[in-house]
C-alpha positions as CSV (number, residue, x, y, z in Angstrom):
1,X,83.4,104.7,150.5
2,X,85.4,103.0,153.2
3,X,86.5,99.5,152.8
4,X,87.2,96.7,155.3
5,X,90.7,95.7,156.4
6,X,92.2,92.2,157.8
7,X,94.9,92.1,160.4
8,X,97.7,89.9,160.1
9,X,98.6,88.4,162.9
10,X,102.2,87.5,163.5
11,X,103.3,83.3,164.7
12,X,103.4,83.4,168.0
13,X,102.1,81.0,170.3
14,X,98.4,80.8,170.9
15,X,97.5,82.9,173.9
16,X,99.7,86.0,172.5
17,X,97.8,85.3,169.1
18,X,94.6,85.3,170.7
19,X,95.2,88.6,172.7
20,X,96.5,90.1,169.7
21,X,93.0,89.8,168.1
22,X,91.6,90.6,171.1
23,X,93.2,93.6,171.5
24,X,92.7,94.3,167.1
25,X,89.0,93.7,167.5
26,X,88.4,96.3,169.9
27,X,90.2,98.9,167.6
28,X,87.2,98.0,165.1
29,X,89.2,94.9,163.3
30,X,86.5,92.2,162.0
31,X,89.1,90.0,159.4
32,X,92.2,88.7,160.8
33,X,94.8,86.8,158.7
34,X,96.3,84.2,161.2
35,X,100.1,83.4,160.5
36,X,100.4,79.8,160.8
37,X,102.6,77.0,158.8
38,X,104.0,76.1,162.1
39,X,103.8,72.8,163.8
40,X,100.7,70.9,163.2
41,X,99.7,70.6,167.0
42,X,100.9,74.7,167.8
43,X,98.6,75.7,164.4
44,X,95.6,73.5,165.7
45,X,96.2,75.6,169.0
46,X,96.4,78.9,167.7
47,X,93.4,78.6,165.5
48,X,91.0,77.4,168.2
49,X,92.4,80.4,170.7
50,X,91.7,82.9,167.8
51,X,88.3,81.7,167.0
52,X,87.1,82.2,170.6
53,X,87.8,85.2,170.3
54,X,85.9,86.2,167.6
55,X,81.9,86.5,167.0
56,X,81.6,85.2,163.6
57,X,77.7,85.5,164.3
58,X,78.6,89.4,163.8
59,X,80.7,89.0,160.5
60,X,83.9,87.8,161.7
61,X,86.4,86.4,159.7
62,X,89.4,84.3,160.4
63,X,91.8,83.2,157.9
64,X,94.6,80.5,158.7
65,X,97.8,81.9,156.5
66,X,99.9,78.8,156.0
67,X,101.7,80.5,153.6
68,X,102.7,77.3,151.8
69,X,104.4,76.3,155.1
70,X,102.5,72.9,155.7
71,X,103.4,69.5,153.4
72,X,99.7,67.5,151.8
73,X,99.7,65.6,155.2
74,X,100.4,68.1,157.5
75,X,97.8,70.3,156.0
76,X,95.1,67.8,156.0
77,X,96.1,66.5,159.7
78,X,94.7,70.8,160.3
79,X,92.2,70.9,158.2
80,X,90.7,67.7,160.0
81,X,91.1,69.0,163.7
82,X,89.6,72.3,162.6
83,X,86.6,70.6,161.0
84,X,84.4,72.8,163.3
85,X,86.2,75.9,163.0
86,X,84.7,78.4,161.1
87,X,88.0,79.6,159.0
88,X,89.4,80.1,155.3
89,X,92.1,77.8,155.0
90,X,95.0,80.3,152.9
91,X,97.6,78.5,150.4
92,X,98.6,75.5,152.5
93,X,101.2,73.9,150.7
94,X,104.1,75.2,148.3
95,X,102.6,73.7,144.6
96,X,99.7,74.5,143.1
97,X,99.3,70.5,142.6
98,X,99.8,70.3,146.4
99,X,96.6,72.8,147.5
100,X,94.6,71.3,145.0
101,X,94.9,68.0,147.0
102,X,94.0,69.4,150.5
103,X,91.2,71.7,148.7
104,X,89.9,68.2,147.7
105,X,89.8,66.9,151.2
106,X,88.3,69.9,153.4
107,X,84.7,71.5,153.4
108,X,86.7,75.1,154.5
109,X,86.6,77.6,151.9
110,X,89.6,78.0,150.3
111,X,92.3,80.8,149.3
112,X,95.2,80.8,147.0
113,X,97.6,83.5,147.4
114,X,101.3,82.8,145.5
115,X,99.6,80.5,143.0
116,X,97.4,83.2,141.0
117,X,99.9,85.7,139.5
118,X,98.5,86.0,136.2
119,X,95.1,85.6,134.4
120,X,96.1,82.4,133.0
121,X,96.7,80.9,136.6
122,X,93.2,82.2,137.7
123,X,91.3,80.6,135.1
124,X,93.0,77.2,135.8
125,X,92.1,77.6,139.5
126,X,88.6,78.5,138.3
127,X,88.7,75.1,135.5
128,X,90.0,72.8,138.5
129,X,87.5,74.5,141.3
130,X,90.7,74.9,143.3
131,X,89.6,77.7,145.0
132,X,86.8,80.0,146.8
133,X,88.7,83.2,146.5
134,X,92.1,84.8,146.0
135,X,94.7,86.9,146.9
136,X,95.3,89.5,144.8
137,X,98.8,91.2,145.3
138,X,99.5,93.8,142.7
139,X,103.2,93.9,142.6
140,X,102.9,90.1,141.8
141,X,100.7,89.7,138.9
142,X,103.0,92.3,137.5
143,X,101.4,96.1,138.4
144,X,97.9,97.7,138.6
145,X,97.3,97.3,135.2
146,X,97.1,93.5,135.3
147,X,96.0,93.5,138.8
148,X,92.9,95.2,137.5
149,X,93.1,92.8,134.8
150,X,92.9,89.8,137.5
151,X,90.2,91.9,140.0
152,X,88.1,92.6,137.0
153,X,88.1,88.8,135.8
154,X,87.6,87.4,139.5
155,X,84.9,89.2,139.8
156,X,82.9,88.0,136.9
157,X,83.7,84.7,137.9
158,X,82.0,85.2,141.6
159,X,85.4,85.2,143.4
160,X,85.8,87.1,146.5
161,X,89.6,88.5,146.9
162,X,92.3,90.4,148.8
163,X,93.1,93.2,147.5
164,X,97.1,94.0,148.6
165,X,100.6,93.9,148.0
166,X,103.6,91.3,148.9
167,X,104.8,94.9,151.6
168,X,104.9,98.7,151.7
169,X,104.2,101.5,153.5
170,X,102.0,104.5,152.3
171,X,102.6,104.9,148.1
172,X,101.5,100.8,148.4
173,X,99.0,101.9,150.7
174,X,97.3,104.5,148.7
175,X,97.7,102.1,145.6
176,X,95.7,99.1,147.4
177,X,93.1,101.9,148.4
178,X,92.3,103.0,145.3
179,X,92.0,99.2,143.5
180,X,89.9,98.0,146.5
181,X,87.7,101.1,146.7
182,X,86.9,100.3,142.7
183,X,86.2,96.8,143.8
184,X,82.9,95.3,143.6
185,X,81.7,95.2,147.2
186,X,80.4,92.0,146.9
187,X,83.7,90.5,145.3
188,X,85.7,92.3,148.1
189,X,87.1,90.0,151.0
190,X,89.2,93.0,152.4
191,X,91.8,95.1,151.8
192,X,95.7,96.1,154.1
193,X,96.8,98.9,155.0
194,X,100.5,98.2,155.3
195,X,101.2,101.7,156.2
196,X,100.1,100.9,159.7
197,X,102.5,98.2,159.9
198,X,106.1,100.2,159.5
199,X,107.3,102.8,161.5
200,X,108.6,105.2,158.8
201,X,105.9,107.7,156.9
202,X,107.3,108.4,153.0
203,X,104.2,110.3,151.7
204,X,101.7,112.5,153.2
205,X,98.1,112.5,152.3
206,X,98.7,108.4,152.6
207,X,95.5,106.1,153.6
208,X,94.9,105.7,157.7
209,X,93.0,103.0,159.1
210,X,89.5,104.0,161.5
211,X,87.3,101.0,163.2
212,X,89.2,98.7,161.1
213,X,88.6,100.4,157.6
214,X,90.5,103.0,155.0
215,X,89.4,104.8,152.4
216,X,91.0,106.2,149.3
217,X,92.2,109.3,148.5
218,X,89.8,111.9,146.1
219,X,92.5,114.2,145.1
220,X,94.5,113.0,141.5
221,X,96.0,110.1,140.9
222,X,97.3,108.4,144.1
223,X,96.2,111.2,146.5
224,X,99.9,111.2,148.1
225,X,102.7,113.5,148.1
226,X,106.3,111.8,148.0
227,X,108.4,113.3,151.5
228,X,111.7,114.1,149.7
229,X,113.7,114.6,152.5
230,X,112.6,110.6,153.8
231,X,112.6,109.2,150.5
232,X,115.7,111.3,148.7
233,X,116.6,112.7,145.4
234,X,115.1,110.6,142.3
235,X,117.3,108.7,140.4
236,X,116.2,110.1,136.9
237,X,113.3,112.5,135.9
238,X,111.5,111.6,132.8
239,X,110.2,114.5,130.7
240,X,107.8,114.7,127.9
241,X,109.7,116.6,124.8
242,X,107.8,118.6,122.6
């Protein structure tokens, strides 16, 4: 089965944002990760342009991606303005200590992203009711393994989550593919499909995006085929010995 994607959209100022998601949404685009961290007033801005855009009535998302750009005050001066602005509010402030204080003053649901990069970090989000759901980024938490480790956990805790990577391009791809695709549906927020955001192909058989979805590969293991003459010669080969 398909699973749904979110757009990023890049800071820029509010009308190019809003025509970005514009443009997005008519591609088949329902989730859109809004860039922001910027000036309080410019964020404010950008947000409301984006959510006109959007028909949340239908299943739109919007989430405002601070990405621990904002300080306590800053973050609660947006939170307040946007008090009737159906968003997620995304990892506001640097610390841990810091989101916890604007999660406690907002009615938004909430996101953490660069604090949960291990188990242990998940169930103190889940002890302090810091958050609503997570961002999952496999490279961070250390590798599929333990991201499956962290899906699997969040999602018998009733956490919704992201299911990506920090960047990549179409082995990262295939990878978020395959852990979203195993994801309960009802614990997945959405997935990325970072492929679609770089201009240079290094595998075939790689994920593609369609009316703002991706599915994984059925063929073994990742489904992609390394292009040697993009990517090189390896470094070493590894071989089992008899």
């Amino acid at each position: 089965d398909s699973v749904p994607l979110y757009r990023a959209i890049s800071q820029q100022s509010a009308e190019q944002m809003a025509e970005k998601v514009r443009q997005y949404r008519s591609e088949g685009y329902r989730k859109f990760q809004l860039k922001v961290g910027g000036s309080v007033m410019d964020d404010i801005s950008r947000a409301q342009a984006v959510a006109k855009q959007l028909r949340f009535d239908e299943g739109d998302v919007l989430v405002c991606d601070a990405n621990r750009g904002w300080q306590r005050d800053e973050a609660t001066r947006v939170v307040r303005a946007l008090h009737d602005v159906d968003t997620f509010i995304e990892q506001p402030c640097n610390s841990y200590e810091e989101c916890l204080t604007v999660r406690q003053r907002t009615s938004h649901p909430f996101i953490l992203d660069e604090s949960i990069d291990c188990v242990e970090a998940l169930l103190r989000a889940h002890q302090d009711k810091a958050m609503d759901a997570f961002n999952l980024k496999i490279s961070k938490v250390g590798g599929l393994t333990r991201a499956r480790q962290v899906r699997d956990l969040g999602a018998r805790l009733g956490y919704k989550m992201i299911v990506e990577d920090s960047w990549g391009g179409d082995v990262t791809t295939a990878t978020i593919a395959h852990l979203a695709a195993s994801t309960p549906p009802a614990s997945l927020l959405a997935a990325t499909d970072f492929n679609s955001y770089v201009t240079v192909s290094t595998a075939e058989g790689a994920p593609s995006r369609k009316d703002g979805r991706m599915s994984a590969s059925a063929q073994p293991g990742l489904g992609v085929t390394l292009k040697s003459e993009v990517v090189g010669q390896p470094v070493a080969v590894y071989t089992k010995q008899d």
